[in-house]
Each structure stands twice: as C-alpha cells, then as structure tokens.
C-alpha positions as CSV (number, residue, x, y, z in Angstrom):
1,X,-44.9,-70.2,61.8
2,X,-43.2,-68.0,59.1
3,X,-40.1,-67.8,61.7
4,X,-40.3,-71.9,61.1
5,X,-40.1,-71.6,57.8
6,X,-37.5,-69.0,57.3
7,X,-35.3,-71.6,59.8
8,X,-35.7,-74.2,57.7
9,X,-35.0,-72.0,54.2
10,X,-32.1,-70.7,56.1
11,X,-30.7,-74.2,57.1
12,X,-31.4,-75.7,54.1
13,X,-28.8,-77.2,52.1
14,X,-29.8,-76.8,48.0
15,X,-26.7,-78.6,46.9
16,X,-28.1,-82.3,47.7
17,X,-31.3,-80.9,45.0
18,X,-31.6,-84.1,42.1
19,X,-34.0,-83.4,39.2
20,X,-35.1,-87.7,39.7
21,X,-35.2,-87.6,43.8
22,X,-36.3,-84.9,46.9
23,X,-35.1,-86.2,49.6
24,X,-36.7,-84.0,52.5
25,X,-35.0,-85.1,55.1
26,X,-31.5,-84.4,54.0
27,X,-32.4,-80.7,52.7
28,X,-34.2,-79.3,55.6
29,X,-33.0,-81.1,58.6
30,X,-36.3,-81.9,60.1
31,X,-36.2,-82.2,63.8
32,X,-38.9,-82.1,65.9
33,X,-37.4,-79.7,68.6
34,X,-36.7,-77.2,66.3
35,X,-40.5,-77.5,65.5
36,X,-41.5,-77.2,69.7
37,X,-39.1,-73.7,70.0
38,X,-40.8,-71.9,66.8
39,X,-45.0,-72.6,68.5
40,X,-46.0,-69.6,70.3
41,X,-47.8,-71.6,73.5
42,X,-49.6,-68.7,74.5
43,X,-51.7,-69.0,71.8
44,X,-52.0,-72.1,71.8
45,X,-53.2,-71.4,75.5
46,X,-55.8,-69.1,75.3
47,X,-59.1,-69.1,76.8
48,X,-62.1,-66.8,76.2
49,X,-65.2,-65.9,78.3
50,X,-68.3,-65.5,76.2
51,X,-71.8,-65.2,76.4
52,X,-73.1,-66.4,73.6
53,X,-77.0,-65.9,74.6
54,X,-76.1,-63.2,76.6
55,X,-74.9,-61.5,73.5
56,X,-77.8,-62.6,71.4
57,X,-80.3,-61.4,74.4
58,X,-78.8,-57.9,74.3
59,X,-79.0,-57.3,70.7
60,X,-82.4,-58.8,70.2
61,X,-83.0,-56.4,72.9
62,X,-81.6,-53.7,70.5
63,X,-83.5,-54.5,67.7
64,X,-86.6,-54.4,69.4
65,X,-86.1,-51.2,70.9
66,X,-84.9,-49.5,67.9
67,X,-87.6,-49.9,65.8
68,X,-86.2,-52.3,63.6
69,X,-88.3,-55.0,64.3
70,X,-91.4,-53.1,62.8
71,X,-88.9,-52.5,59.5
72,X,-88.9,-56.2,59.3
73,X,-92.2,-56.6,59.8
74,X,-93.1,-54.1,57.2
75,X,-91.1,-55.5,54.7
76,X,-92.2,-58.9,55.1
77,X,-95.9,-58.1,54.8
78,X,-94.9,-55.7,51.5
79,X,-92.7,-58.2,49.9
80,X,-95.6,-60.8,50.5
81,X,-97.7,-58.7,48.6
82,X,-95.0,-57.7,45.7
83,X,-94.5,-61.2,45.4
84,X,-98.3,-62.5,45.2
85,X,-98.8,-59.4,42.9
86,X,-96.1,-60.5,40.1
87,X,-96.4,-64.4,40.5
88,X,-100.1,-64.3,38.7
C-alpha cells in the first residue's frame, strides 16, 4: 500500500493545486487498475489451520500440571480473606 501511495505522489501533478477547489481526480489520476497492480493477492489469499480448542486443551493442560492452578487457588482463597478482613 505505501508503493500505492508513493505512485500516486509520484504521478501527481501539484500545479492544478487552487486554495478555493481540490479536485482529486485531476491531481492523482485515479484509476482503478493502477489500484489492482499495487494489492499483494497472496495476502489477500491466505489461509490458516488452527486449533482453537486444541490450543486451549493443551495449555489448560499446562497449567494444571505446573502447579499453577493451586497458585490460583491460593490466591483466590487469600484475597477472599484480605478482602473480608478490610471491608469491615
């Protein structure tokens, strides 16, 4: 896209510039094949393979068997406390 608009910079013609009127059309000579030759299709075209569950499977999976999951535990239970503690 920043090829696309270095083409148009490039190609532009500044002299047809009035302070009342832009006229866009005259100053960049917009044409809609130039605009088809500057998109990269491929990626445009691109497909992935995910496994969205499969990914969050594996790293619940992880967090369980790390440990972590007690962690979370822990902190829940503490935090509970901390909060029932200060809110009196």
């Amino acid at each position: 896209m920043i090829d696309l608009a270095q083409h148009f910079l490039i190609n532009a013609d500044l002299s047809v510039l009035h302070t009342s009127a832009i006229n866009f059309a005259s100053i960049f000579h917009f044409n809609l094949v130039d605009v088809h030759t500057h998109i990269d299709m491929d990626l445009l075209a691109q497909q992935f393979k995910q496994d969205v569950t499969g990914d969050f499977a594996r790293g619940w999976d992880d967090f369980v068997k790390s440990g972590k999951i007690w962690a979370l535990i822990i902190g829940i239970v503490v935090g509970y406390m901390f909060r029932s503690i200060t809110n009196a």
